[in-house]
TORKOL-4160 file (C-alpha; in steps of 0.2 Angstrom, whole numbers, padded with zeros to 4 digits, m for minus):
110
<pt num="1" X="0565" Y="0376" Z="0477"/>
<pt num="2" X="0547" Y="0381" Z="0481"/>
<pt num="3" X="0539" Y="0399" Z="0481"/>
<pt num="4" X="0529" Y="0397" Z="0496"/>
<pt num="5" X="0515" Y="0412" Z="0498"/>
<pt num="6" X="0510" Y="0418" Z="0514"/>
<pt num="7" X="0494" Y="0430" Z="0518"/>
<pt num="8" X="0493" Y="0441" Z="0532"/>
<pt num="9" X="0475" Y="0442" Z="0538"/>
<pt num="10" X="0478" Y="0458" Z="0548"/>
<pt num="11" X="0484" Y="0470" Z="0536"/>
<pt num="12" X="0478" Y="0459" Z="0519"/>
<pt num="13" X="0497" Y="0459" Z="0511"/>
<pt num="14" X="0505" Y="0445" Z="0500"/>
<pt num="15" X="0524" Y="0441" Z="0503"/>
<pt num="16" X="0532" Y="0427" Z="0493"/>
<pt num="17" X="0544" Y="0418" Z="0500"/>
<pt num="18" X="0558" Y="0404" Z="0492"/>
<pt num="19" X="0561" Y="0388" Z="0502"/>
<pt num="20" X="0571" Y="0373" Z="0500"/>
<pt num="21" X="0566" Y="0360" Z="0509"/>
<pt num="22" X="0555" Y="0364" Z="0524"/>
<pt num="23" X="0546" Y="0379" Z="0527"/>
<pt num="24" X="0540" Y="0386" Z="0541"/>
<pt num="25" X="0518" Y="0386" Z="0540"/>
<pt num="26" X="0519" Y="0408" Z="0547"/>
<pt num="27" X="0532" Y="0421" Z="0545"/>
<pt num="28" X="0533" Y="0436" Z="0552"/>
<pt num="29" X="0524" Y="0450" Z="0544"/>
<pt num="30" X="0529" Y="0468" Z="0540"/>
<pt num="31" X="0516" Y="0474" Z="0551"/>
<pt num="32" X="0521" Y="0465" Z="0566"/>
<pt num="33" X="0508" Y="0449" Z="0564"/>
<pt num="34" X="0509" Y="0432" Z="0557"/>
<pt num="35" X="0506" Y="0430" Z="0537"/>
<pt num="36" X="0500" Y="0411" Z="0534"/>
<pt num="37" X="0505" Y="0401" Z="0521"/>
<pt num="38" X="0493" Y="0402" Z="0507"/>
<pt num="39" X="0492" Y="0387" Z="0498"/>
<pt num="40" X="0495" Y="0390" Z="0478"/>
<pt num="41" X="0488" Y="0379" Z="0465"/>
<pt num="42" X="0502" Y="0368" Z="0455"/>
<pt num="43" X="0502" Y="0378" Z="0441"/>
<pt num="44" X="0514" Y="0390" Z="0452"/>
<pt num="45" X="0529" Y="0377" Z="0452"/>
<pt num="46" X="0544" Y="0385" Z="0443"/>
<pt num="47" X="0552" Y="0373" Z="0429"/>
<pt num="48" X="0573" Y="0378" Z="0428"/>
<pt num="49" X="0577" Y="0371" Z="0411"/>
<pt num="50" X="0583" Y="0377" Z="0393"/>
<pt num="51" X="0586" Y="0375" Z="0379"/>
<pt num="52" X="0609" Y="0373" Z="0377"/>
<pt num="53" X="0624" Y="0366" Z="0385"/>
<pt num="54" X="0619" Y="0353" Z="0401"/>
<pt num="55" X="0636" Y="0353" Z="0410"/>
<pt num="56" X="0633" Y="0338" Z="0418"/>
<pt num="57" X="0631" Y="0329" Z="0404"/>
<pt num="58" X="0643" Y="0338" Z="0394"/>
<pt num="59" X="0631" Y="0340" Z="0380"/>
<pt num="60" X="0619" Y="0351" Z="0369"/>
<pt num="61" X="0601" Y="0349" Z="0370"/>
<pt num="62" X="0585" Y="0360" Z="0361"/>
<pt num="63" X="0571" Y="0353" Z="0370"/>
<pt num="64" X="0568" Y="0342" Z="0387"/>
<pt num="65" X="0562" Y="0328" Z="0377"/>
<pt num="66" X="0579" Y="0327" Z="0370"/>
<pt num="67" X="0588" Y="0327" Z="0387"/>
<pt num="68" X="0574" Y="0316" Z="0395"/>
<pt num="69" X="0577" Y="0304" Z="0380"/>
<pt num="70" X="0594" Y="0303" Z="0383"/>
<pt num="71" X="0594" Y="0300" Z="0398"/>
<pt num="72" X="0582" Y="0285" Z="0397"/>
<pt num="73" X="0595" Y="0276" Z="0384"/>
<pt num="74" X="0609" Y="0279" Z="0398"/>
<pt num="75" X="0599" Y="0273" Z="0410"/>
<pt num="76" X="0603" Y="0289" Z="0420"/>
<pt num="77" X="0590" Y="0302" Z="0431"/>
<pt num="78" X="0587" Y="0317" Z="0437"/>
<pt num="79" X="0596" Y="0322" Z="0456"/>
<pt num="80" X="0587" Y="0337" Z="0460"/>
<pt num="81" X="0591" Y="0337" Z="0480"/>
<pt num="82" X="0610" Y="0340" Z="0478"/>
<pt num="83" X="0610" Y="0355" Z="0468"/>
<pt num="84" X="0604" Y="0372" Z="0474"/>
<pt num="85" X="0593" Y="0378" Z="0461"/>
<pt num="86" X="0595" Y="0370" Z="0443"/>
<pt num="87" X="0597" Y="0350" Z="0442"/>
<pt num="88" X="0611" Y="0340" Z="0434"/>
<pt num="89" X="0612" Y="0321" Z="0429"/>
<pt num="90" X="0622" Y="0306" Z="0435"/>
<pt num="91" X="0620" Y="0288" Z="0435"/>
<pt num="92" X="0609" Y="0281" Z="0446"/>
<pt num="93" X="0620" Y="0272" Z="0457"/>
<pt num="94" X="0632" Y="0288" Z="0458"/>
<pt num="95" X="0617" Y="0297" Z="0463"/>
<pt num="96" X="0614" Y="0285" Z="0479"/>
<pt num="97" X="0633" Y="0282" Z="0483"/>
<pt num="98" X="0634" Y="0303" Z="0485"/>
<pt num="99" X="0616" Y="0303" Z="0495"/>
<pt num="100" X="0623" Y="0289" Z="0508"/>
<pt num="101" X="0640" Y="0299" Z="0509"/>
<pt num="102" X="0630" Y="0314" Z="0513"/>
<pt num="103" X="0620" Y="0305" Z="0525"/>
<pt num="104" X="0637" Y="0299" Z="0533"/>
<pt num="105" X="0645" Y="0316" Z="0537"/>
<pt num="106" X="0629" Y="0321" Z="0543"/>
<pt num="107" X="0629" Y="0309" Z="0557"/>
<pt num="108" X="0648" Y="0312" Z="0559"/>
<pt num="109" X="0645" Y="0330" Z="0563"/>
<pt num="110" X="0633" Y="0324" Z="0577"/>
């Protein structure tokens, strides 16, 4: 997820908004205009990780060299699109079986 911030330039006000995925370029503002979207500098991205118990790994880690470490030795990555807002680990062919299936009942809903 992304904090997307959007400037009005009628009234001057800052909203910040959380997306997934895409997000819309104007939103509405408070004072009946559109707020642009302001583009922020990459040292605004949001890191979800710490220090403890990974439940997708059924371990402990103290820092995310550890976890990235382990990972590596397992041959295993990160799948960051299937979780809502924190990120949990599977092997990498689990990872594109689950990304076809999805893809499948997507078109079956069609």
């Amino acid at each position: 997820m992304a904090i997307r911030t959007y400037f009005c330039p009628v009234c001057g006000k800052e909203t910040e908004e959380l997306y997934w995925g895409v997000y819309p370029k104007e939103i509405p503002c408070e004072c009946g205009k559109k707020a642009r979207n302001k583009f922020t500098a990459p040292g605004a991205i949001f890191v979800n990780w710490r220090p403890g118990y990974d439940v997708g790994l059924d371990r402990t880690f103290e820092t995310k060299r550890e976890r990235d470490n382990y990972l590596v030795r397992h041959n295993m990555s990160e799948d960051r699109g299937s979780s809502g807002h924190g990120s949990r680990s599977e092997p990498e062919a689990k990872s594109q079986r689950t990304a076809f299936l999805a893809a499948q009942e997507a078109k079956n809903r069609k």
